[in-house]
Backbone as ProteinMPNN parsed JSONL, in Angstrom:
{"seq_chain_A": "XXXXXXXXXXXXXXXXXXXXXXXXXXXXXXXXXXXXXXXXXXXXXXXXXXXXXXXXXXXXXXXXXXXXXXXXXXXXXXXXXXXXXXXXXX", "coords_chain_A": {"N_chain_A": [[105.426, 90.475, 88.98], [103.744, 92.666, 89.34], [100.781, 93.695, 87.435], [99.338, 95.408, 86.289], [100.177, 99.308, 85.865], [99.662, 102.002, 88.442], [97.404, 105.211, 87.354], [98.091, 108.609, 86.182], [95.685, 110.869, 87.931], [93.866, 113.637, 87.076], [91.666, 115.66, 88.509], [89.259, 117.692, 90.664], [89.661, 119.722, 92.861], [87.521, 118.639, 95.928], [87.333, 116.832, 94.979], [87.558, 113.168, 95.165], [90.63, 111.545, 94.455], [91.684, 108.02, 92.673], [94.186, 105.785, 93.045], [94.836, 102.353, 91.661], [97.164, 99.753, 91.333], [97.645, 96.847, 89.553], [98.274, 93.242, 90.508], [99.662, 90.216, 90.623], [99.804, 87.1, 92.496], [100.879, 85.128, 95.423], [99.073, 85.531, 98.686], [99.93, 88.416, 98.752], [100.549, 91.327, 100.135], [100.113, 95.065, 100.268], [101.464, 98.585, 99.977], [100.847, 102.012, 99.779], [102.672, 104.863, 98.716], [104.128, 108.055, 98.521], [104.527, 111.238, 97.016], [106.183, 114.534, 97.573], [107.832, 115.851, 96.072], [108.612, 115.634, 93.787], [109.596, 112.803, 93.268], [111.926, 112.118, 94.814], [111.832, 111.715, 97.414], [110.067, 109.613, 99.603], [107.379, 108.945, 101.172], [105.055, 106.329, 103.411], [101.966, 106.17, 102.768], [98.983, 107.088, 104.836], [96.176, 107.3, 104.052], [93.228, 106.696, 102.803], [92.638, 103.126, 102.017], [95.683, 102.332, 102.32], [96.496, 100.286, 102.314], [95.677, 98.539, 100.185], [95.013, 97.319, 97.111], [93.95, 99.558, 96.09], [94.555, 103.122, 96.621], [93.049, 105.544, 97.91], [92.241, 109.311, 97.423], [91.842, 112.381, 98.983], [91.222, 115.239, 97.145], [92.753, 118.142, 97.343], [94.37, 121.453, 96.894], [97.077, 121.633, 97.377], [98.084, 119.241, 96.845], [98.211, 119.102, 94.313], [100.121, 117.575, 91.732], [101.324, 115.415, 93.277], [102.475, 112.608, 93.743], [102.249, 109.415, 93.836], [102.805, 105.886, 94.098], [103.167, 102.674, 94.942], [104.22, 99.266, 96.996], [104.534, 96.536, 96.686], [104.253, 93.433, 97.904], [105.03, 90.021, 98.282], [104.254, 86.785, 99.961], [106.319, 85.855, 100.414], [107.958, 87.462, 101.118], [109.022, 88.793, 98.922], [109.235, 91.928, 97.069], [108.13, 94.13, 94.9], [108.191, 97.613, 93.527], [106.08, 99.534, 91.865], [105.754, 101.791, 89.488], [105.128, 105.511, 89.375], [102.197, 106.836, 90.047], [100.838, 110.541, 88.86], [98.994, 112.907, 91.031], [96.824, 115.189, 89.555], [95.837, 118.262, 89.442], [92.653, 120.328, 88.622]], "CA_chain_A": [[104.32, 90.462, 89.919], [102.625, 94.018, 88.738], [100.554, 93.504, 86.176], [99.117, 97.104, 85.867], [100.642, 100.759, 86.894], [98.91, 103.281, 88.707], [97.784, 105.9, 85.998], [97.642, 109.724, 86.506], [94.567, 110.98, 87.946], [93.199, 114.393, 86.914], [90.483, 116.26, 89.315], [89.178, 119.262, 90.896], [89.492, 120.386, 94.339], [87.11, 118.177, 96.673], [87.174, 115.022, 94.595], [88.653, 111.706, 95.447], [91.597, 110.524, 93.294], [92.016, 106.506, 92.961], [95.385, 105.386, 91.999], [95.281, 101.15, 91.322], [98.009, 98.796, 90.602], [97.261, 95.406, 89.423], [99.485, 92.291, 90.91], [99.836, 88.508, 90.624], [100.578, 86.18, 93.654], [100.46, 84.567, 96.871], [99.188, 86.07, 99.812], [100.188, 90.329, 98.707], [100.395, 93.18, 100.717], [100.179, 96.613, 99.502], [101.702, 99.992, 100.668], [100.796, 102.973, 99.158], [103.812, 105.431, 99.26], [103.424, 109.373, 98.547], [106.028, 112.006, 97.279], [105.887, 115.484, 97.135], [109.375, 116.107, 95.47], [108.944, 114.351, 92.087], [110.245, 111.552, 93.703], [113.069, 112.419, 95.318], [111.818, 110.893, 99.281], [108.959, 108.999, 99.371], [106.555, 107.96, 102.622], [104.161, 105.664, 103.359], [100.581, 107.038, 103.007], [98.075, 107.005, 105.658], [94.848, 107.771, 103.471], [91.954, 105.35, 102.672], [92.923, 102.09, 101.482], [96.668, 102.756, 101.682], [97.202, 99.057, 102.393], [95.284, 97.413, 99.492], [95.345, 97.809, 95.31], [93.242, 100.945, 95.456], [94.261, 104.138, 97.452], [91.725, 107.023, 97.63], [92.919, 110.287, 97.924], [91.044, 113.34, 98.756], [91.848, 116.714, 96.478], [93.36, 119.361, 97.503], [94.856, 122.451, 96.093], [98.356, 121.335, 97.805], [97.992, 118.143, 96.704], [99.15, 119.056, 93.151], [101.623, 117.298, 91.93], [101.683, 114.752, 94.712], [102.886, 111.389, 93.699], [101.334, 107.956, 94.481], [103.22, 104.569, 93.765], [102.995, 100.772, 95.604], [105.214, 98.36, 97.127], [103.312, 94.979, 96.645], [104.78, 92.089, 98.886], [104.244, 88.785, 98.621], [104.1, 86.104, 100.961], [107.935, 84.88, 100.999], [109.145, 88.412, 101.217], [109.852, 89.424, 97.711], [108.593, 93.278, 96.76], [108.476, 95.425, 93.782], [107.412, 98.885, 93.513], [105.089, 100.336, 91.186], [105.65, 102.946, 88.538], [104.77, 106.524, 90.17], [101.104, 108.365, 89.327], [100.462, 111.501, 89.359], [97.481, 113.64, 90.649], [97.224, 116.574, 88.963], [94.519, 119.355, 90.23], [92.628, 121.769, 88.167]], "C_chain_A": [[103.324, 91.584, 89.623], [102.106, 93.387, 87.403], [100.004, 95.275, 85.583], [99.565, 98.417, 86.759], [99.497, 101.728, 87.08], [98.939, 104.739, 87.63], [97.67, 107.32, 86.431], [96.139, 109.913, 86.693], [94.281, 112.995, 87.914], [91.759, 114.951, 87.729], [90.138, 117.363, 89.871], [89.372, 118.752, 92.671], [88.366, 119.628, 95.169], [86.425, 117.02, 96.415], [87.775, 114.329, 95.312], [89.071, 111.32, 94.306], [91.846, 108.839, 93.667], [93.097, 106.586, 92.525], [94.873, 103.559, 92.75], [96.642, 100.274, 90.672], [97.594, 97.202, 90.763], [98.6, 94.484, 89.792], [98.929, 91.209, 90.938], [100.552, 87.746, 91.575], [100.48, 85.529, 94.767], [100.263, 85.501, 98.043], [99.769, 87.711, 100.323], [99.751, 91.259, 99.51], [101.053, 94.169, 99.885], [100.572, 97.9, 100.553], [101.653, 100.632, 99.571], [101.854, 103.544, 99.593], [103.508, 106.914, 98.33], [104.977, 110.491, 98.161], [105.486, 113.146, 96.985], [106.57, 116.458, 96.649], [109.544, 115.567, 94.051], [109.609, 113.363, 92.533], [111.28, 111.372, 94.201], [113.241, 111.613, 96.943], [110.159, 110.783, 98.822], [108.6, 108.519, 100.659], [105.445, 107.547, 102.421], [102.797, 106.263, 103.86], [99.658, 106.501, 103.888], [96.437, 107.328, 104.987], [93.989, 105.997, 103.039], [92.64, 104.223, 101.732], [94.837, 101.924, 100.716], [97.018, 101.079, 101.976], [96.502, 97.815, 101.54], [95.377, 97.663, 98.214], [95.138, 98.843, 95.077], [93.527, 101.738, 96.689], [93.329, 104.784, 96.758], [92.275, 108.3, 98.145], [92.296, 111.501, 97.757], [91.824, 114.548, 98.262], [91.875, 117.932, 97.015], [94.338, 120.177, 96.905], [96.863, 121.92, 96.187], [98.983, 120.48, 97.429], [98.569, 118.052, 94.898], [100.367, 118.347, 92.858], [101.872, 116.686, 92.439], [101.589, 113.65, 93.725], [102.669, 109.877, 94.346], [101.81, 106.87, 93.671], [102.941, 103.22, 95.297], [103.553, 100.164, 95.652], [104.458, 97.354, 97.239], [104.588, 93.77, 97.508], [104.45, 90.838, 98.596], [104.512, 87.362, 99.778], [105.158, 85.526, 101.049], [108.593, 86.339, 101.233], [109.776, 89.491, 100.089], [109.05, 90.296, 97.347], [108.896, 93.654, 95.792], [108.054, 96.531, 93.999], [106.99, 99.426, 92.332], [105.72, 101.397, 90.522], [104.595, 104.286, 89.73], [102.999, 107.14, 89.123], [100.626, 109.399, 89.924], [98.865, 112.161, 89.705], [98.188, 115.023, 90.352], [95.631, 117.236, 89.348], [93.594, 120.254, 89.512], [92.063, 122.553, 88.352]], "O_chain_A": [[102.117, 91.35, 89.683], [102.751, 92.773, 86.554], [100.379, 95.972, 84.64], [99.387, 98.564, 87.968], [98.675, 102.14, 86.262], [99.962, 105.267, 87.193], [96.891, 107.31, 87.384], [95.337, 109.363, 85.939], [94.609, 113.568, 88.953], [90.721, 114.431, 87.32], [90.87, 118.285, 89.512], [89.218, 117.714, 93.314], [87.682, 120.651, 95.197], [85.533, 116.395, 96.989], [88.561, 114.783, 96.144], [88.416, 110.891, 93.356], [92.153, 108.476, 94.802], [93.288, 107.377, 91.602], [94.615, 103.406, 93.944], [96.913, 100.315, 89.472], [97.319, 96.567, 91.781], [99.74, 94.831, 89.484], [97.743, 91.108, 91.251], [101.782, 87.69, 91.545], [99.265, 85.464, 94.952], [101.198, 86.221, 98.393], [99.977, 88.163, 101.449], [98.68, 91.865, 99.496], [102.042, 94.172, 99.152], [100.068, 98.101, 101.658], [102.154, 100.236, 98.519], [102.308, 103.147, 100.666], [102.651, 106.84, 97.449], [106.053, 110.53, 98.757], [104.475, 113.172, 96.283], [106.243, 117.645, 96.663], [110.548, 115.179, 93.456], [110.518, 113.101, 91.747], [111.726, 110.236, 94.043], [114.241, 111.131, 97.477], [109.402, 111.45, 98.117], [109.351, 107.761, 101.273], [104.707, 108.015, 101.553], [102.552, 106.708, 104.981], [99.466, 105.295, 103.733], [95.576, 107.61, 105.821], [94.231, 104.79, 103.05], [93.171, 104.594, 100.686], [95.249, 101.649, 99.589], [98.19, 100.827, 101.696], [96.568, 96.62, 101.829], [96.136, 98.627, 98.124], [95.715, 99.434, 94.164], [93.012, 101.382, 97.749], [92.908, 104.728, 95.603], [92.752, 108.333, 99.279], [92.098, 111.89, 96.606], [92.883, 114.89, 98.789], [90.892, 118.671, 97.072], [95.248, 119.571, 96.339], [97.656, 121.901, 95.246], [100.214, 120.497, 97.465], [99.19, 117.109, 94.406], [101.415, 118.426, 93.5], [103.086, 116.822, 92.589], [100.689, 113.696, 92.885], [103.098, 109.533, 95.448], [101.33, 106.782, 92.541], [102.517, 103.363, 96.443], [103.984, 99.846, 94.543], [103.579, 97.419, 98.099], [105.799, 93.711, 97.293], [103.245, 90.622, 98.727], [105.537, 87.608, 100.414], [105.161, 84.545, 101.792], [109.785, 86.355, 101.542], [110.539, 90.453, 100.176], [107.918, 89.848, 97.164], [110.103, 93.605, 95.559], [107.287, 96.507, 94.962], [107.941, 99.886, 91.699], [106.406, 102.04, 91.316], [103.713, 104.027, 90.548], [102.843, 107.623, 88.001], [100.131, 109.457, 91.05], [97.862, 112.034, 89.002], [99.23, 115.625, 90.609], [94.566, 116.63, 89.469], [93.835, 121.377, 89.954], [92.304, 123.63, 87.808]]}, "name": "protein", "num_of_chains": 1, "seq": "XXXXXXXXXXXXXXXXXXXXXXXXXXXXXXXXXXXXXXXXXXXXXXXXXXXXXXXXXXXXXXXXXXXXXXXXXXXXXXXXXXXXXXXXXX"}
């Protein structure tokens, strides 16, 4: 069902990072999901467009390092999740 992973995004301090994942299917929902452990616990992000292909994520210093993958759904129920990308800050 993925066809493309979210790729690292690189930025400064009071950009917006996109992460995208591409998917194939009937009727898909999207959750963005957020870690700030290298992946260790993961929650569902509340930031701009956390429920469609493209989150937006504003930069912050804290924000290093923060982790952004996608659970895609499709319309009988069946989910994958996304490969993890990173933002990185500089």
């Amino acid at each position: 069902m993925i066809t493309s992973q979210p790729e690292d995004y690189i930025g400064a301090v009071g950009d917006t990072a996109s992460f995208t994942v591409g998917a194939n299917g009937e009727g898909l929902k999207y959750q963005w999901q957020y870690s700030n452990d290298d992946g260790a616990n993961w929650k569902n992000s509340s930031q701009s467009g956390c429920k469609t292909a493209t989150v937006s994520v504003p930069i912050t210093a804290v924000r290093n390092g923060q982790q952004y993958r996608c659970v895609v759904t499709d319309e009988r129920g069946n989910s994958v999740t996304s490969e993890a990308g990173t933002l990185i800050v500089q």
